[in-house]
C-alpha positions in Angstrom: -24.8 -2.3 13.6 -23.3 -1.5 17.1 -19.8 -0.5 17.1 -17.9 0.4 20.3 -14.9 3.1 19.2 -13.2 4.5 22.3 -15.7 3.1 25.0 -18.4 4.4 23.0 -21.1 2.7 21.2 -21.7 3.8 17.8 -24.4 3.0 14.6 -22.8 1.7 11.4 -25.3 1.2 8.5 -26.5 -2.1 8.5 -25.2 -4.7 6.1 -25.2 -8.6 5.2 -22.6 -9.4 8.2 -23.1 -8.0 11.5 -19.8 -7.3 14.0 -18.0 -9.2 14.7 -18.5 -11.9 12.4 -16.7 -12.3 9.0 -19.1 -13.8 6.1 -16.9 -16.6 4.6 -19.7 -16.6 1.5 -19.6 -12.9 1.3 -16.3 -12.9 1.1 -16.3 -15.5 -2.2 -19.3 -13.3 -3.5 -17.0 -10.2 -3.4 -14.1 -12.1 -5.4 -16.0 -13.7 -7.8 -18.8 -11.2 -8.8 -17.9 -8.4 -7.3 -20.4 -5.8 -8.8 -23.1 -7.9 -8.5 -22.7 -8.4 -5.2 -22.3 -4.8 -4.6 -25.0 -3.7 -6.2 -27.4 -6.5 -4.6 -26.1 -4.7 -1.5 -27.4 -1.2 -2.6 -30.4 -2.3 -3.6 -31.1 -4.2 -0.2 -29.6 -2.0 2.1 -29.3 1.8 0.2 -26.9 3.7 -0.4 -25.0 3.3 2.7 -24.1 -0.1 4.3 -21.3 -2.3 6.0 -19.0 -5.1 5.0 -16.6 -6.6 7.4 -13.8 -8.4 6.0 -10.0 -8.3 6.4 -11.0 -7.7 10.3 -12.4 -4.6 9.8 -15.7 -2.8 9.4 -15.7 -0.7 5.9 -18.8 1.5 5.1 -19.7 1.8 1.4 -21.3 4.9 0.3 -22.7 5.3 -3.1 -23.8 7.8 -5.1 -23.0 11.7 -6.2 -23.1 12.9 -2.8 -20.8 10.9 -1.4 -18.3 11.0 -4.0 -18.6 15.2 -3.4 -18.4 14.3 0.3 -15.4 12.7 0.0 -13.6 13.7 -2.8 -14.9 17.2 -2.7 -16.1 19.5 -0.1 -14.5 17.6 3.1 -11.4 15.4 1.1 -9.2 16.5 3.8 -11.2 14.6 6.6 -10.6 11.1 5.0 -7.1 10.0 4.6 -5.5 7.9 1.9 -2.4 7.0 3.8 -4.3 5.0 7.2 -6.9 3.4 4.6 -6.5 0.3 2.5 -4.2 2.1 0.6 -1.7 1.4 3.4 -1.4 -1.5 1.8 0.0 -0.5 -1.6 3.3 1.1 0.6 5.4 -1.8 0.7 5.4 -1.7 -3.7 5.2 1.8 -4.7 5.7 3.4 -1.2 4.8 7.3 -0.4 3.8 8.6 -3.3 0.7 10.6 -4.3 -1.7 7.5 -3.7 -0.3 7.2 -0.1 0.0 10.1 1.4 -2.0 13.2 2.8 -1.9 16.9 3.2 1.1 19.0 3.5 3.2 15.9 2.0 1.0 15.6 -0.6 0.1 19.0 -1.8 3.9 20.0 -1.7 4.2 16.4 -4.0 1.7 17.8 -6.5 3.1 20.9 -7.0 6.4 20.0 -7.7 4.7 17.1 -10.1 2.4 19.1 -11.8 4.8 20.7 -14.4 5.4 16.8 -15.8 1.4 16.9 -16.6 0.8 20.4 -18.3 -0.7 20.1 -21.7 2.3 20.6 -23.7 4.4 18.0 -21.9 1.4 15.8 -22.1 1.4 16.6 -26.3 5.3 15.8 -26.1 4.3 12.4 -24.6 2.0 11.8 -27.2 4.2 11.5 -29.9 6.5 9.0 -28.1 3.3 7.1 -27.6 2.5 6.8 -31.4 5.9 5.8 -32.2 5.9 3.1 -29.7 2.3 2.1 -30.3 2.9 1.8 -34.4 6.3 -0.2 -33.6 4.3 -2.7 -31.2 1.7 -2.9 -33.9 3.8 -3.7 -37.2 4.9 -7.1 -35.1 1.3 -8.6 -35.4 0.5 -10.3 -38.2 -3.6 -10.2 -39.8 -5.0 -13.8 -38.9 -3.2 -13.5 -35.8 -5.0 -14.9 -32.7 -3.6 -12.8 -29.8 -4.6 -11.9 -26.1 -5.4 -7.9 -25.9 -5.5 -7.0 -22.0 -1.8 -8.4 -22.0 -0.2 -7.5 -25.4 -1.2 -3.8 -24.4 0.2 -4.2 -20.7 3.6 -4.6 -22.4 2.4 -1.8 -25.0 2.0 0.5 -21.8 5.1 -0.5 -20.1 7.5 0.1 -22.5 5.8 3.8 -23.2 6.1 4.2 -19.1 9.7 3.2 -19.6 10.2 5.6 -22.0 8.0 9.0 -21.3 8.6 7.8 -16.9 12.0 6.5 -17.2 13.3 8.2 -20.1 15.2 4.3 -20.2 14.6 3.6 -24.0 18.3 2.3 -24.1 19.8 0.4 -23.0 17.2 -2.1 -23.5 18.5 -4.9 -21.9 18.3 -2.4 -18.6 14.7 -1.2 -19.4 13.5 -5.1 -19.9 15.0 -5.8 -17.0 13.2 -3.1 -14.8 10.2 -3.8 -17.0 10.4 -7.8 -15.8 11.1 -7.0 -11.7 8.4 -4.2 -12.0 5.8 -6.9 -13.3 6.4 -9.8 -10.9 6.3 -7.7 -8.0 3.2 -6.5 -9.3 1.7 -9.9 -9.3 1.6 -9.8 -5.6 -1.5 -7.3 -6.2 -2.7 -9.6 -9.1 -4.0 -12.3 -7.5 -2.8 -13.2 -4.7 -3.1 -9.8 -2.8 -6.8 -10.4 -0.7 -6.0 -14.3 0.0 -2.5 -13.6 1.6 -2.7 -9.7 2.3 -2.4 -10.7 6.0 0.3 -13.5 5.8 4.1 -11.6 6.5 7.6 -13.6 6.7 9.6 -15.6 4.9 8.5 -17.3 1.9 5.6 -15.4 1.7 4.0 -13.8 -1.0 4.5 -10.1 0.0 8.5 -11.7 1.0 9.1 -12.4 -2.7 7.4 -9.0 -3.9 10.0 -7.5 -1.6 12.7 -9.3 -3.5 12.1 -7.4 -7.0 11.2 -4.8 -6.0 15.0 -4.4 -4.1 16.3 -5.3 -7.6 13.8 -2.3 -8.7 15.4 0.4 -6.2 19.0 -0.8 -7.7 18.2 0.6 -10.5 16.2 3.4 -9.9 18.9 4.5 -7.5 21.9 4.9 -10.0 19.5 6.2 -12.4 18.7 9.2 -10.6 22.4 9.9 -9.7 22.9 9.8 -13.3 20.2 12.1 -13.6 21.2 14.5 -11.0 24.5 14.8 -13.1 23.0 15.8 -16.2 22.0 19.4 -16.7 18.7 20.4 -16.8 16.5 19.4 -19.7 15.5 15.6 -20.3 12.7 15.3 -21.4 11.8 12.3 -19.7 9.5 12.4 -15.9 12.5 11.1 -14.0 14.4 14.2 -15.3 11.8 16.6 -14.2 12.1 15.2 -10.8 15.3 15.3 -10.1 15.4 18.8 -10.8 12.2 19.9 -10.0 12.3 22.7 -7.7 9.0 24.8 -5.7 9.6 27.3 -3.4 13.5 26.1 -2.8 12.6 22.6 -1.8 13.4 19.4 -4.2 12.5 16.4 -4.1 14.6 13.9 -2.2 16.1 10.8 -3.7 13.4 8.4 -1.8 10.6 10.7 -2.8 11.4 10.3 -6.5 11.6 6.7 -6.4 8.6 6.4 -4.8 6.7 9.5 -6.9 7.8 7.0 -10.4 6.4 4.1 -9.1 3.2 5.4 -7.9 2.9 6.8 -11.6 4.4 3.5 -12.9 1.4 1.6 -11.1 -1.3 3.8 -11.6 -0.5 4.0 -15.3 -0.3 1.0 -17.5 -1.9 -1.6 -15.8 -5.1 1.3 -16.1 -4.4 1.5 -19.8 -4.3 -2.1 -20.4 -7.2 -2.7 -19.0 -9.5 0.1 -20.2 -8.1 -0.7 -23.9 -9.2 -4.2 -23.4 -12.4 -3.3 -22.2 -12.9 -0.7 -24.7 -12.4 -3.7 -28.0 -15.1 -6.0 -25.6 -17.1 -3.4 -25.7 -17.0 -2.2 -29.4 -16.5 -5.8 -31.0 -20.3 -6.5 -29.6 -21.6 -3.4 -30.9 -20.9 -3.2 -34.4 -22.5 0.1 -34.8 -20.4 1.6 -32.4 -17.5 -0.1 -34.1 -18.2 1.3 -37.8 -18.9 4.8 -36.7 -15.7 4.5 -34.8 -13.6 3.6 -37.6 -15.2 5.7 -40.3 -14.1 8.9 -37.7 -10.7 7.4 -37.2 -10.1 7.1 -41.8 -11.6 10.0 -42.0 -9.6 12.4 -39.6 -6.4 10.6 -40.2 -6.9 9.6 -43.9 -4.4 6.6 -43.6 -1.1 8.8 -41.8 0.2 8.0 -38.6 -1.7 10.1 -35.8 0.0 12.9 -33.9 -0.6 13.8 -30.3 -2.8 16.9 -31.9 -5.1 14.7 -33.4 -6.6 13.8 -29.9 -7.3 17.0 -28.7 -8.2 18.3 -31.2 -9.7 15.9 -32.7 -11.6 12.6 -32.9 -15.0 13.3 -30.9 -16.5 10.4 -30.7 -13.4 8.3 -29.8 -13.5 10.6 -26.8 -17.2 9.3 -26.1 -16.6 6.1 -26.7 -13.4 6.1 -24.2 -15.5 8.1 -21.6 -18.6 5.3 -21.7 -15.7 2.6 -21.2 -15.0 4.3 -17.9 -18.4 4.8 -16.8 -18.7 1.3 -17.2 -15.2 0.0 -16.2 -13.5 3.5 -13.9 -10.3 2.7 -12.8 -10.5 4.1 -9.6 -13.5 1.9 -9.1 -13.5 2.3 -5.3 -11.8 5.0 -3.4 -11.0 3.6 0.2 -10.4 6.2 3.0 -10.0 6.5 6.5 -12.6 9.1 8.6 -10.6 11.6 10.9 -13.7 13.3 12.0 -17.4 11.6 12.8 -19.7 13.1 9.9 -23.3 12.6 8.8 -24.9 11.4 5.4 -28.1 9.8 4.2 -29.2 10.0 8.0 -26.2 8.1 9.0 -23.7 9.2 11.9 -20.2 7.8 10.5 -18.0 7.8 13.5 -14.0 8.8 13.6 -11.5 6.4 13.1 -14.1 4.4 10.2 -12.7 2.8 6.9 -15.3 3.8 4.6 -14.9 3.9 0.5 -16.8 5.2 -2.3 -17.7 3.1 -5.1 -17.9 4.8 -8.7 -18.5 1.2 -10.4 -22.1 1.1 -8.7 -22.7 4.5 -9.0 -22.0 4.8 -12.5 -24.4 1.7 -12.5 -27.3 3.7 -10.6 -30.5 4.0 -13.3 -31.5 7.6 -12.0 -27.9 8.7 -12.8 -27.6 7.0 -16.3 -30.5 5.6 -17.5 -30.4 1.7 -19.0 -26.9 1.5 -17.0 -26.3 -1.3 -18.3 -26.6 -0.6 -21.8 -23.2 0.6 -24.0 -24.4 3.9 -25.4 -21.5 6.5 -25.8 -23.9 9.0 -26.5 -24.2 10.0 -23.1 -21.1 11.7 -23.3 -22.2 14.2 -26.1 -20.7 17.4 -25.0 -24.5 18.5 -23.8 -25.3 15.5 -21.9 -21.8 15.3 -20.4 -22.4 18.8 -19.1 -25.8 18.4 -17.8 -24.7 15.4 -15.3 -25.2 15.8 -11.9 -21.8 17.0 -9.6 -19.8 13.7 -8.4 -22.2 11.2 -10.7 -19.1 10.4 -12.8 -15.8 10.0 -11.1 -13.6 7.2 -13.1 -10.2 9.2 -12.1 -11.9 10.2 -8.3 -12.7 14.5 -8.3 -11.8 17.3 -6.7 -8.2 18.4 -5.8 -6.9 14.8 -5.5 -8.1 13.7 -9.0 -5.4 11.1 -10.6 -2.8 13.9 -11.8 -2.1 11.6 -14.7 -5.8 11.4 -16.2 -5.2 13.2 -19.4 -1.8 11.1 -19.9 -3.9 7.8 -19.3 -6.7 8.8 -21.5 -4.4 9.9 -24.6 -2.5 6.8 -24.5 -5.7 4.6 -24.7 -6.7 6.9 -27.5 -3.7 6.0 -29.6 -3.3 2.8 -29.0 -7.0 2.4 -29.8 -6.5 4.3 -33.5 -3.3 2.7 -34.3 -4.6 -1.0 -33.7 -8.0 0.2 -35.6 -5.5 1.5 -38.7 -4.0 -1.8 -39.4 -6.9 -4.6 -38.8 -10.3 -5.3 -37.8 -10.6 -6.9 -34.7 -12.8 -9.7 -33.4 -13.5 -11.5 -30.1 -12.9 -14.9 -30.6 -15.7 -16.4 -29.9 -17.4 -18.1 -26.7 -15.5 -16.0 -24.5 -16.4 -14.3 -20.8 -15.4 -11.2 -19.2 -15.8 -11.3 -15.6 -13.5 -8.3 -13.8 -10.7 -8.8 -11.6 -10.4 -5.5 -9.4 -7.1 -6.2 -8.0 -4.9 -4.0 -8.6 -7.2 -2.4 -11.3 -10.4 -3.5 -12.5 -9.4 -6.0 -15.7 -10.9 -8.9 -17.6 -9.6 -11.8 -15.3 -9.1 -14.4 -18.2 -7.8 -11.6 -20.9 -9.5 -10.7 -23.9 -8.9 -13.0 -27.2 -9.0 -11.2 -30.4 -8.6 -12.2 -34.0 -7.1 -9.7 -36.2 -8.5 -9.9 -39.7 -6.8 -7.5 -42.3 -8.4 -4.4 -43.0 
């Protein structure tokens, strides 16, 4: 595929559309089966190819040495803030997804405290308590829809541990309500209209909440500021948080809480709801899983503990959900600097992504990909996988600083649903994935609970 960039003509990797022509039937193939199209593309054209949609050439490249490529050994030649990402600004603005270099790594630093292991224990018991609460409201014989029920689950407990804004409540459902309708401009309607600006728009009425949003994030950090040092919630952290004399500035926090409010609970929801699709068809898996989770807890409420220290094969079964369902399922950039790989000269100024969903998919990486087995992630064959071959959170120094937080709270939520009742997929239902924002069932995920 000739490009010219700069007066100069320039190879992309083939693909189905050549520039500058936009595949109208590519583009429904994308929305509607979106891995299989995909991977039909890898296994026609490689491990490298083109797509043009949105106006714009992206390059895919798949597999473990692109993922070290770009996540890895040259992260800071791709940028996060002039790729798709862009396009997340107008929501959750410049926060860690959106931004690069100095900005960034002076970001992380002064987040990382509000991630350490003991903080992230702290968290965990908050989680329980709100998990067991949301729990004791469903009834056995129930018929309930999952993805959503723990979308609200997730919320609240970002409300909470984020916000610290457990009361009042009628402030924290109110936040939670404007945070989830400007959301939906991602859910949905995001690739049809992603170009249409102006009144009455989509992205118009997005705007809307989320000014209602910064209301209230705005006179909850002066209240913060005002306290002395101490809460225990991540707001608090960040309005104090100090590295090297510098502090965050009231626009940075805002924007630093609603990255994290984004990234976090819709990826719970989903990977909970995927993780019950999963297990409910395997009922092998299932027992096992529940014999570990009587057996370690004998019938108590978990603590955070219990997860860390605890519960193996949970841990497998949550890390074969994300091989087959990784939140970060592609990982769009923008090229700074030409570069070479699989005998391909990428050009600057290139949108190109990696894509863990197919390469999680790739047989010579996990053999019968296809196939739910979460005994791939026994601590020896977890080890033994190849560098960048499993990447659900991204790698390297730009890996989702709040994996462990994500991964503990689909833990508990997990246990304390698998305490109370057997679940069952009610029957005749399909799963295909919406990936916009985060890769989800796109019709939800029925359940029946049957006491236990």
């Amino acid at each position: 595929m000739k490009l010219r960039i700069h007066g100069f003509l320039h190879d992309l990797p083939p693909g189905p559309t050549s520039f500058p022509h936009f595949s109208y039937a590519m583009g429904k193939q994308l929305h509607e089966n979106p891995l299989g199209t995909l991977m039909k593309y890898y296994e026609e054209y490689g491990p490298a190819f083109t797509l043009r949609f949105l106006g714009q050439e992206m390059v895919f490249l798949i597999g473990p040495e692109a993922n070290q490529k770009i996540l890895v050994t040259d992260y800071r030649d791709f940028s996060w803030e002039q790729g798709l990402l862009a396009e997340l600004i107008p929501f959750i603005g410049y926060g860690l997804l959106t931004t690069d270099d100095d900005e960034h790594d002076r970001a992380r630093k002064l987040l990382a405290p509000a991630f350490y292991p003991a903080r992230i224990r702290s968290y965990g018991q908050r989680m329980v308590a709100r998990a067991v609460e949301a729990s004791q409201e469903l009834e056995a014989g129930d018929l309930f829809e999952l993805h959503g029920w723990t979308r609200r689950l997730a919320l609240k407990i970002a409300g909470d541990v984020l916000l610290g804004m457990d009361t009042p409540k009628d402030r924290a459902q109110f936040f939670a309500e404007h945070f989830e309708k400007g959301l939906g401009y991602y859910d949905g309607y995001f690739w049809q209209t992603l170009l249409m600006r102006g009144p009455g728009s989509h992205q118009s009425r997005m705007k809307r909440h989320v000014e209602k949003l910064d209301e209230v994030i705005a006179e909850e950090i002066d209240t913060r500021r005002a306290w002395p040092e101490g809460g225990e919630a991540v707001l608090d952290l960040l309005c104090h948080a100090e590295a090297d004399g510098e502090r965050f500035t009231k626009r940075e926090i805002r924007d630093h809480l609603f990255t994290l409010l984004f990234a976090g609970h819709d990826t719970t929801a989903a990977t909970v709801a995927w993780l019950f699709t999963l297990i409910c068809r395997h009922p092998d898996v299932y027992d096992r899983l529940q014999r570990e989770i009587d057996e370690e807890l004998e019938g108590r409420e978990p603590g955070a503990d219990d997860f860390f220290d605890g519960l193996p094969y949970l841990d497998m079964v949550l890390k074969e959900t994300l091989r087959l369902y990784p939140p970060a399922w592609f990982g769009p950039r923008f090229a700074r600097k030409e570069f070479s790989i699989y005998g391909y000269r990428i050009p600057a100024n290139t949108h190109v992504t990696y894509c863990s969903w197919v390469t999680h998919r790739l047989p010579q990486l996990f053999p019968d990909p296809e196939a739910f087995n979460p005994e791939r992630f026994s601590e020896k064959r977890y080890r033994a996988l190849e560098s960048g071959a499993y990447v659900p959170f991204g790698r390297g120094p730009r890996t989702c600083i709040g994996m462990r937080f994500g991964e503990l709270e689909a833990k508990i939520v997990t246990a304390v649903l698998m305490q109370r009742f057997k679940l069952e997929l009610f029957p005749g239902q399909q799963f295909p994935a919406r990936t916009v924002p985060t890769i989800s069932p796109r019709y939800g995920v029925q359940v029946r609970l049957r006491r236990r």
